[in-house]
GUDO-826614 format. One record per residue (C-alpha): residue number from 1; x, y, z. Coordinates in Angstrom, 1 decimal, decimal comma. Last residue first. Layout:
<torlums>
TORLUM; i; c1; c2; c3
TORLUM; NUM; X; Y; Z
...
</torlums>
This chain:
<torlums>
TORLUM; i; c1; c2; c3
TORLUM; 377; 175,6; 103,3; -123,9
TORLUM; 376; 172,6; 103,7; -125,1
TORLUM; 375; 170,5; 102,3; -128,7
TORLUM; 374; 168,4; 104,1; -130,4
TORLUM; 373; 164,6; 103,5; -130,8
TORLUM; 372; 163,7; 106,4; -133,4
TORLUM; 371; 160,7; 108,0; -132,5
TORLUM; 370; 162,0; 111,2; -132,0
TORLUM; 369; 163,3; 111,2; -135,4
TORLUM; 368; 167,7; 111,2; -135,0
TORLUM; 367; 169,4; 114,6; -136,3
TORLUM; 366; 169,3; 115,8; -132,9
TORLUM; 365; 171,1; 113,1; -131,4
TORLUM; 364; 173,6; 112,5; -133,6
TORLUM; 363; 176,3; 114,8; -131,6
TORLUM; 362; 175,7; 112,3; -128,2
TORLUM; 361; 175,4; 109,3; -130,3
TORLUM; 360; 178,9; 109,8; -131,5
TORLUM; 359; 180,6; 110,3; -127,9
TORLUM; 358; 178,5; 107,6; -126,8
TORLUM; 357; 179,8; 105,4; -129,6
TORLUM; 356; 183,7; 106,3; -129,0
TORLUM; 355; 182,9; 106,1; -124,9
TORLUM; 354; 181,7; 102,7; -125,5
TORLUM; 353; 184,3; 101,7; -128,0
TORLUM; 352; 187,0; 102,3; -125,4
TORLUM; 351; 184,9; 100,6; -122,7
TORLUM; 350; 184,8; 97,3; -125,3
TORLUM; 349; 188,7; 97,6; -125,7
TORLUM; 348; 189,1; 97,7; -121,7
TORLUM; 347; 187,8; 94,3; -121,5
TORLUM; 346; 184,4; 94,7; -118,4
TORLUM; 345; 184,4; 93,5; -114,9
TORLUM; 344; 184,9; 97,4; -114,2
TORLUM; 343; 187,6; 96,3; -111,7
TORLUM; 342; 188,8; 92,9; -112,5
TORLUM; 341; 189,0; 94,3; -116,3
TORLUM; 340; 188,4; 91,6; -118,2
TORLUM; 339; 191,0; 91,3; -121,4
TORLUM; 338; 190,9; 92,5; -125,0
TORLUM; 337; 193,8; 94,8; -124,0
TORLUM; 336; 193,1; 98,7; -125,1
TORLUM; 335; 194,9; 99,4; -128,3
TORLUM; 334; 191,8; 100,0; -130,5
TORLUM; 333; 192,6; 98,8; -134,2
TORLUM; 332; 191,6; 100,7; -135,6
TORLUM; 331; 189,3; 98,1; -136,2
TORLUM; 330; 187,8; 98,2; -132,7
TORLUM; 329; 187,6; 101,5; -133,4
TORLUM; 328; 185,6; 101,4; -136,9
TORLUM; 327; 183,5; 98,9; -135,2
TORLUM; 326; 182,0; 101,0; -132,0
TORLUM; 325; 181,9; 104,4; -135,1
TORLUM; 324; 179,4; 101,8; -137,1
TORLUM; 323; 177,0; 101,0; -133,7
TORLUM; 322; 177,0; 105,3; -133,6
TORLUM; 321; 176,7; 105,5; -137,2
TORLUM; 320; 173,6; 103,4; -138,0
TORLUM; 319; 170,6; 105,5; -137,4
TORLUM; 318; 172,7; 108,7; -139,3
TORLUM; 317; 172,9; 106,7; -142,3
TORLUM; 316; 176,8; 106,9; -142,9
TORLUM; 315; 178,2; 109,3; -145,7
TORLUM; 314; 180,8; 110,4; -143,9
TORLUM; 313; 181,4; 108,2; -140,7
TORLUM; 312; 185,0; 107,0; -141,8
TORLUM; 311; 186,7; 109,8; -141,0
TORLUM; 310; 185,5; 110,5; -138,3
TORLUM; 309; 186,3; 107,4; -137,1
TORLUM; 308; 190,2; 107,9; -138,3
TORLUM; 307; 190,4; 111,0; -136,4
TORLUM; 306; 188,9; 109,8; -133,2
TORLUM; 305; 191,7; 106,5; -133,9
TORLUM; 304; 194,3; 108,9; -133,4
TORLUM; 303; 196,4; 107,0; -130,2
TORLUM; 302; 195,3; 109,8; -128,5
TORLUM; 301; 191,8; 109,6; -128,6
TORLUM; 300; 191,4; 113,3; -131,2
TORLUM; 299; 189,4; 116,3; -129,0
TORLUM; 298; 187,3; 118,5; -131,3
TORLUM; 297; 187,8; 116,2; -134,2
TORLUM; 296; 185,2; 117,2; -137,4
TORLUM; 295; 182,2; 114,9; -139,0
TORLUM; 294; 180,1; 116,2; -142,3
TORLUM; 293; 177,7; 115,1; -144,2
TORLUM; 292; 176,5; 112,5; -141,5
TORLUM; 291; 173,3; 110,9; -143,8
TORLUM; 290; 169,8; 111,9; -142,8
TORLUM; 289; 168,9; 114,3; -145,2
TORLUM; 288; 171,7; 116,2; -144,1
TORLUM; 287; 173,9; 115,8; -140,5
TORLUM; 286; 176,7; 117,8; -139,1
TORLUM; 285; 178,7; 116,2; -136,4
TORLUM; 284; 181,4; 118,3; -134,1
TORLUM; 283; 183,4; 115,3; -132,3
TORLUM; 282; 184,1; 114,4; -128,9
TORLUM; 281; 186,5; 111,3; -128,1
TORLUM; 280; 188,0; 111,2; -124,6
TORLUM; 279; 191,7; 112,1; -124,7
TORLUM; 278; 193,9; 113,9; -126,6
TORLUM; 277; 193,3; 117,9; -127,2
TORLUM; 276; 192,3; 119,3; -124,2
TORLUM; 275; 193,2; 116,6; -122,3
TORLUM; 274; 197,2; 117,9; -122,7
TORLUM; 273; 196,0; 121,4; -121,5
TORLUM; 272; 194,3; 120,0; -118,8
TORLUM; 271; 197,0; 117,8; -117,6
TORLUM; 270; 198,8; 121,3; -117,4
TORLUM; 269; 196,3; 122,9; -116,2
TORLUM; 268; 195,8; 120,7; -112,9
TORLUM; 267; 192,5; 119,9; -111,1
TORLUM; 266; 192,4; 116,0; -111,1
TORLUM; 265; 188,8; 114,3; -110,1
TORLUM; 264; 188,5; 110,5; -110,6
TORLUM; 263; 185,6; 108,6; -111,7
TORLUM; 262; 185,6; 104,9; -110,9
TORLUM; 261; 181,8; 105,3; -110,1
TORLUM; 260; 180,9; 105,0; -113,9
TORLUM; 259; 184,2; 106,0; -116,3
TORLUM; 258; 188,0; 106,7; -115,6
TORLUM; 257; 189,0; 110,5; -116,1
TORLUM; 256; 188,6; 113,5; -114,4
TORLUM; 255; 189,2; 117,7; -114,9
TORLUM; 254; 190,4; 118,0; -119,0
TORLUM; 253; 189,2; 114,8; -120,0
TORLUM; 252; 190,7; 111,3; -119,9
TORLUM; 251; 188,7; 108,3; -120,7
TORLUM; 250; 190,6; 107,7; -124,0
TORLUM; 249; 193,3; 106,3; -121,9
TORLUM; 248; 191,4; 103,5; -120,9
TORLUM; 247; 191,4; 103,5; -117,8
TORLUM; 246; 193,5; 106,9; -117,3
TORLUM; 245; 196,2; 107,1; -114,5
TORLUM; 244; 196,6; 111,0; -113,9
TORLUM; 243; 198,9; 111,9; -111,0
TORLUM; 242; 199,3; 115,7; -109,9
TORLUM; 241; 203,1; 115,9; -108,0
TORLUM; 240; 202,9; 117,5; -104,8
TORLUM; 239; 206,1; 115,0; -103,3
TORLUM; 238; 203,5; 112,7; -101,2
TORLUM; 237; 201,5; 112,8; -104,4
TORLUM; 236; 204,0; 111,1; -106,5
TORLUM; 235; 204,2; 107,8; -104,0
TORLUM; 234; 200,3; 107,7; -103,5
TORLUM; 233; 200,1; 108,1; -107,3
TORLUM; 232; 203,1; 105,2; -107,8
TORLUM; 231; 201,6; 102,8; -105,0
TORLUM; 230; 198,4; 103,6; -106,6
TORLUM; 229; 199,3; 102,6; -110,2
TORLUM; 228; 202,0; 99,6; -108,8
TORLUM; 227; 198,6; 98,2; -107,3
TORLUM; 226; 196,7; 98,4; -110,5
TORLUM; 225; 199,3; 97,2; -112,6
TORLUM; 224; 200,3; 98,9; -115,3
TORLUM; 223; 202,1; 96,9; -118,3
TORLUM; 222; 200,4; 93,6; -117,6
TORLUM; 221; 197,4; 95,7; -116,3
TORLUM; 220; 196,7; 96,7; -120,3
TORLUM; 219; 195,6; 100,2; -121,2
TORLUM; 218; 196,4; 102,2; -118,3
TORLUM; 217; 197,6; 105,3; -119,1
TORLUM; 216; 200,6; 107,3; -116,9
TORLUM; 215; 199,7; 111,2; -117,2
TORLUM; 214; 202,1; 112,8; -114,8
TORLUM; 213; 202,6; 116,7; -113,2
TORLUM; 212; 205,0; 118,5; -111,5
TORLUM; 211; 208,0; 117,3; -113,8
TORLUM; 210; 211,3; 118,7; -112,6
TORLUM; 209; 212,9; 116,9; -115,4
TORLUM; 208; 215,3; 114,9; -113,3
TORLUM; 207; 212,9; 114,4; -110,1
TORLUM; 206; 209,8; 113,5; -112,4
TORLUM; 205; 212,2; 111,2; -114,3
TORLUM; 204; 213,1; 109,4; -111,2
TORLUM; 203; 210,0; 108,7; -110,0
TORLUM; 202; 208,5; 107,5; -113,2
TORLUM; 201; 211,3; 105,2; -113,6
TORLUM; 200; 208,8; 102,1; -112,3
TORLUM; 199; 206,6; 102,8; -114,8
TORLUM; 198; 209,2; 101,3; -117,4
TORLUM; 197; 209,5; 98,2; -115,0
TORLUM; 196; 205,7; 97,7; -115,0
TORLUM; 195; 206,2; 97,0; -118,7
TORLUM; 194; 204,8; 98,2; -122,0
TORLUM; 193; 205,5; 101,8; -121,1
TORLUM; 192; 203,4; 105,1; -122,7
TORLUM; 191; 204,4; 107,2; -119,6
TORLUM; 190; 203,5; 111,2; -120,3
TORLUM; 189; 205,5; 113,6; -118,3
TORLUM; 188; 204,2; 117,1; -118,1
TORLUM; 187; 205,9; 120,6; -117,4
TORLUM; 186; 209,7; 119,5; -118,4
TORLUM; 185; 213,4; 120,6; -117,8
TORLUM; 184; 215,1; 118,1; -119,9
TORLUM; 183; 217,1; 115,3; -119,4
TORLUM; 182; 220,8; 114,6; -118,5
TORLUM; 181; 222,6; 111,5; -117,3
TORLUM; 180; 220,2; 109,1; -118,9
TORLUM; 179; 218,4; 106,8; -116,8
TORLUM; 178; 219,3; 103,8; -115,9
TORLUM; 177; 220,9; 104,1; -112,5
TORLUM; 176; 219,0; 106,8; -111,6
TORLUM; 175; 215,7; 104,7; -111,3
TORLUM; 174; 217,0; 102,8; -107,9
TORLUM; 173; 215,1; 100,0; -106,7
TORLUM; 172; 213,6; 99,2; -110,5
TORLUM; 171; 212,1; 95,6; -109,8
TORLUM; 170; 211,4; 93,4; -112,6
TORLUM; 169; 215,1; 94,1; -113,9
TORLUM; 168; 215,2; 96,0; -116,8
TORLUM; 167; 216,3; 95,1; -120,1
TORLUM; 166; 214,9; 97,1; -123,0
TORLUM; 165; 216,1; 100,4; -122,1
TORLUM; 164; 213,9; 103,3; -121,8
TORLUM; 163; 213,0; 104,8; -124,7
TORLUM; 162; 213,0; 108,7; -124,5
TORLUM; 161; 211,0; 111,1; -125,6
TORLUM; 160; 210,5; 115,1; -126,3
TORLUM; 159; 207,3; 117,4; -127,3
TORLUM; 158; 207,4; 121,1; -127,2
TORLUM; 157; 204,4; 122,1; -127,4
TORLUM; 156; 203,5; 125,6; -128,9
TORLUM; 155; 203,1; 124,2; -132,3
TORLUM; 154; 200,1; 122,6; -130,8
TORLUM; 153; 200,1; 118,8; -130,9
TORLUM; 152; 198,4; 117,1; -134,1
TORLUM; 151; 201,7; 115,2; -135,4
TORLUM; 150; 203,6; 114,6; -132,5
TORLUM; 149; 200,8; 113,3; -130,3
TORLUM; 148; 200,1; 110,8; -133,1
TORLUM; 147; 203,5; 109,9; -133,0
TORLUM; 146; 203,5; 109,4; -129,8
TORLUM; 145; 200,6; 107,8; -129,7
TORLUM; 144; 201,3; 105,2; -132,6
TORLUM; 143; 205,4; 104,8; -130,4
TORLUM; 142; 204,1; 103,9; -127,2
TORLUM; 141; 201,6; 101,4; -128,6
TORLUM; 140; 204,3; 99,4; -131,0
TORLUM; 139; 207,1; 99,3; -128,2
TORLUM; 138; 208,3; 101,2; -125,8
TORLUM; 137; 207,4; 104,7; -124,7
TORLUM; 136; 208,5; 107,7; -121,9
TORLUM; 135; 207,3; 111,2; -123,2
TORLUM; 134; 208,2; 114,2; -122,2
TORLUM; 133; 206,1; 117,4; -122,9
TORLUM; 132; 206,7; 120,9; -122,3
TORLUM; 131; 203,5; 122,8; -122,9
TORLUM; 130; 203,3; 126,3; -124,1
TORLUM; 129; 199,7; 128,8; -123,7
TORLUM; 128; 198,5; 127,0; -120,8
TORLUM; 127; 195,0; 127,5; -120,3
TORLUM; 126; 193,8; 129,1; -116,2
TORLUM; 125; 192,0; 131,7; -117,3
TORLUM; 124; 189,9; 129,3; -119,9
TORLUM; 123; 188,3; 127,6; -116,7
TORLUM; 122; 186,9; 131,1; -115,5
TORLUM; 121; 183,1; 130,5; -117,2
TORLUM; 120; 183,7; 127,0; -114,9
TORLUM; 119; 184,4; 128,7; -111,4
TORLUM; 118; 180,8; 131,0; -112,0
TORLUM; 117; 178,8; 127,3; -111,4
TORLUM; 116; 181,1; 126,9; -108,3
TORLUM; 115; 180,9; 130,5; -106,8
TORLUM; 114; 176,7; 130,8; -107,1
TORLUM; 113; 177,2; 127,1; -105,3
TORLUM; 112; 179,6; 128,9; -102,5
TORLUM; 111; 177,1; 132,1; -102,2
TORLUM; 110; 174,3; 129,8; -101,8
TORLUM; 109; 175,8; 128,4; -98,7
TORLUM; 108; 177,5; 125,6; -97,3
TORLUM; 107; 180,4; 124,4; -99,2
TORLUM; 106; 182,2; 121,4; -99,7
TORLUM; 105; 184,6; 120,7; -102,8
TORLUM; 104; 184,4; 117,3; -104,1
TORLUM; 103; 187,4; 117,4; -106,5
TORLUM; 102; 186,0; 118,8; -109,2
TORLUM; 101; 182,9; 120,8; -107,6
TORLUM; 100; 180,8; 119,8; -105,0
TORLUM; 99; 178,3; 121,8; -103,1
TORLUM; 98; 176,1; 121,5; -99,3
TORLUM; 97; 173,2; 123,3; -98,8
TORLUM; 96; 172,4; 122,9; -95,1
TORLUM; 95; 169,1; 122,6; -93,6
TORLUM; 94; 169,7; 119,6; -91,8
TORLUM; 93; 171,0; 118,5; -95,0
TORLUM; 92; 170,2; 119,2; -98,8
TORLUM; 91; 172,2; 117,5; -101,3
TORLUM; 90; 173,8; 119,1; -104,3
TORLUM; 89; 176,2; 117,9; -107,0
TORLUM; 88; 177,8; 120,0; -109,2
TORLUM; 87; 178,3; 119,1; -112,6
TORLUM; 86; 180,6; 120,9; -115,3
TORLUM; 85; 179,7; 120,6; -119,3
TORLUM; 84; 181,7; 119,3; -122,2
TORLUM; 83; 180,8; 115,9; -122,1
TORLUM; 82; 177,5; 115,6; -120,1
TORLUM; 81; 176,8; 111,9; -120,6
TORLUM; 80; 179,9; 110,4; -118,9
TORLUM; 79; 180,0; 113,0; -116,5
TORLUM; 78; 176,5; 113,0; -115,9
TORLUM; 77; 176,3; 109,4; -115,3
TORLUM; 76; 179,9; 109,8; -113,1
TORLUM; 75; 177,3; 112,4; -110,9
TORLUM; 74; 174,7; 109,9; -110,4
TORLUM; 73; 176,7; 107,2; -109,2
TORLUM; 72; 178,3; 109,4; -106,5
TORLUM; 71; 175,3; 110,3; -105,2
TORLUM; 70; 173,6; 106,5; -105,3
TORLUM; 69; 176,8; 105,9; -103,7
TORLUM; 68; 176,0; 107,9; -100,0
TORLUM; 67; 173,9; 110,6; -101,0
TORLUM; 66; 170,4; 111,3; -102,6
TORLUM; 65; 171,8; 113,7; -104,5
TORLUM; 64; 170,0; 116,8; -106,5
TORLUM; 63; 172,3; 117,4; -110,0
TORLUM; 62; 173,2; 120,8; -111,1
TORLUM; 61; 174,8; 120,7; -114,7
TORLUM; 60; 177,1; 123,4; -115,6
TORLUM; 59; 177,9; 124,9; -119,3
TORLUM; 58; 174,4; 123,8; -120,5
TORLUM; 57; 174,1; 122,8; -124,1
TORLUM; 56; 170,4; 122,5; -123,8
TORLUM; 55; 170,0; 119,9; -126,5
TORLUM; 54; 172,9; 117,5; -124,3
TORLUM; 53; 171,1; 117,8; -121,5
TORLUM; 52; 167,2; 117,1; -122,9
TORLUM; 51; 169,6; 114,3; -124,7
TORLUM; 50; 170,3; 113,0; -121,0
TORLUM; 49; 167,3; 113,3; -119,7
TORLUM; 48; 165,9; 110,8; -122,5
TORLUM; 47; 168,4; 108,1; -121,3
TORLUM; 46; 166,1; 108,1; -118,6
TORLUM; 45; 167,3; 109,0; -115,2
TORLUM; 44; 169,2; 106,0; -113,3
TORLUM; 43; 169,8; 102,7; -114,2
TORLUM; 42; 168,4; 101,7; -110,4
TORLUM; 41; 165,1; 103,3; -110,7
TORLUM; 40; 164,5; 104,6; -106,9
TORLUM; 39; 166,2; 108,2; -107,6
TORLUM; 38; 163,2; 108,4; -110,2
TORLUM; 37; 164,3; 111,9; -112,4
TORLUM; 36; 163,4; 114,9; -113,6
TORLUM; 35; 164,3; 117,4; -115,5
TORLUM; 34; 165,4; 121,3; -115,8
TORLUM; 33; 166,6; 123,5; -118,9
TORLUM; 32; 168,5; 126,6; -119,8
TORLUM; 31; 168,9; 128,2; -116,3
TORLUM; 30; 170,9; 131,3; -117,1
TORLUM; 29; 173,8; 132,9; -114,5
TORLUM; 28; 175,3; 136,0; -115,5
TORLUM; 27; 173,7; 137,8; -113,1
TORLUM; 26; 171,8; 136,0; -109,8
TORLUM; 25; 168,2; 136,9; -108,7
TORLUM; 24; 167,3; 134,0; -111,0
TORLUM; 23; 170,0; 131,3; -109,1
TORLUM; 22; 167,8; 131,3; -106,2
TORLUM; 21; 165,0; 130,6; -108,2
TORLUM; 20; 166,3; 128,0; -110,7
TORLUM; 19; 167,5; 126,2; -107,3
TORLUM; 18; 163,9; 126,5; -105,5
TORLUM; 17; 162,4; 125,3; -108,5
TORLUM; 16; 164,7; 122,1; -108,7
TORLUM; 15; 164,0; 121,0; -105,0
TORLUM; 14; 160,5; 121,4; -105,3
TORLUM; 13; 160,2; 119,1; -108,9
TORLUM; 12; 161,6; 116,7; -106,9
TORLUM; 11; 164,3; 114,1; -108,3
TORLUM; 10; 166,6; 116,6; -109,6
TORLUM; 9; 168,5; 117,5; -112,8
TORLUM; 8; 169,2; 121,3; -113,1
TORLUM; 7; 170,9; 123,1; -116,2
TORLUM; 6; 173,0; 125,8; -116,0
TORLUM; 5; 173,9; 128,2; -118,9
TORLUM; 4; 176,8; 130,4; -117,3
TORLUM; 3; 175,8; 133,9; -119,3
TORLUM; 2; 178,4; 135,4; -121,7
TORLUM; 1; 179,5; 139,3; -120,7
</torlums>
């Protein structure tokens, strides 16, 4: 049986011993690594912490919160750095342990955190071995990903679509009328509209398909505004639906997406299942004499610019490829809008190439001399 490899980032060195000893006298649990950090330093632990992290290859990362924001802060840090890895957030209280997991789950012993790093090793349980996927697109971004999608899905998928029509009204009061009279009986409904009209038929498509769960991107807020996103979520959720409204797409995994303190929390397998192969960038990066000799797609960006950076990174000096990857997808080119985001004050293109270099950077990161200066993300 595999050991969960855990590794603990806190700001007293106290605080972290007492966790590696509880969890000693525990089977099948392994600390692999612990590190420090100054909750006072407002950019949080060194970027240095982070490749100790990323080295260790921990399944779950333990993380000691100072709570309020400052907690919430530190565990979309994680996220961001810890791709493939869990993180559970502690804080001590009045004596009390408490633990978070996905979507913020409380507990208040050891027994619950011993239960949250084990929930990880378990993920796999839960895989769906066929997806039925429908997918709503117009225009020239709809139809790159779902062609994309079409290409490199599982041969268990079974992918369908639909194109909406091209005039709608700006407001949709009644999606029946323009949908077509039959559609199929689906697990996962994927909206890749250029209009908030086209996201307005969500509703009525879940209802048709049976849908339980949604993926709608938001790429450009012409197309998906952020108040028709949470009157849509609040709207799904009332009827047990599982929302996902990505921004940028590519910041989807398979339990959150967004980026920072805009993190969100989804626990659905289907979602999962789709995240599992499009969605944030993560490659497999092998590295000789300093060049990339070899770069392979774990999870492709759904649109397939992950493939076409990879690509492109052979042969790259290793201190150069993580800027190079940033070009190569805005190149692609990316299609996140070039605009501010009001939210993460930020164009959705530049977060898009952020999470393409990071995800670079994070495989480089051992072939890079320690004294190399590199540049974080």
């Amino acid at each position: 049986m595999n050991s969960t490899r855990v590794f603990i980032l806190a700001s007293q060195t106290l605080f972290a011993e007492g966790v590696q000893s509880l969890l000693s006298e525990q089977p099948s649990i392994e600390v692999v690594g612990i590190a420090s950090y100054n909750p006072n330093h407002g950019g949080g632990p060194d970027p240095k912490v982070f490749k100790q992290i990323q080295a260790a290859k921990p399944d779950v990362v333990i993380v000691e919160a100072t709570g309020g924001g400052d907690k919430n802060k530190l565990v979309a840090q994680v996220l961001e750095y810890a791709l493939s890895a869990k993180v559970i957030s502690l804080t001590l209280e009045d004596n009390r342990i408490y633990t978070y997991y996905q979507e913020m789950k409380q507990g208040r012993s050891v027994e619950d955190l011993v239960d949250a790093i084990r929930a990880p090793a378990e993920w796999d349980s839960r895989r769906v071995q066929e997806l039925r996927l429908f997918v709503l697109y117009q225009g020239h971004y709809g139809q790159r990903i779902l062609d994309n999608v079409r290409r490199y899905a599982p041969r268990s998928w079974k992918v369908e679509a639909w194109r909406p029509p091209s005039a709608l009204p700006q407001v949709v009061d009644d999606p029946q009328e323009f949908l077509p009279l039959h559609l199929p009986t689906v697990d996962l409904i994927l909206s890749l509209g250029e209009s908030p009209s086209a996201a307005q038929l969500l509703p009525g498509i879940v209802e048709r398909t049976g849908a339980q769960n949604v993926i709608a991107p938001i790429d450009n807020t012409d197309w998906l505004p952020d108040g028709l996103a949470r009157q849509l979520s609040a709207q799904l959720t009332m009827k047990d639906i599982v929302t996902a409204f990505p921004k940028p797409f590519c910041s989807l995994t398979e339990d959150s997406y967004n980026v920072r303190e805009q993190v969100v929390s989804f626990d659905s397998p289907w979602i999962a299942e789709f995240a599992r192969h499009f969605g944030r960038p993560t490659f497999r990066i092998e590295c000789t004499n300093g060049t990339i000799a070899k770069a392979q797609v774990k999870r492709d960006t759904a649109c397939g610019c992950g493939r076409d950076v990879a690509r492109q990174l052979i042969g790259l000096d290793v201190k150069d490829a993580a800027i190079q990857a940033g070009l190569f997808q805005h190149h692609y080119p990316c299609l996140a809008t070039m605009r501010v985001d009001p939210i993460l004050g930020e164009p959705l293109i530049q977060v898009s190439g952020n999470l393409m270099r990071q995800a670079v950077e994070m495989e480089i990161a051992a072939c890079l001399p320690e004294t190399d200066e590199r540049q974080t993300v």
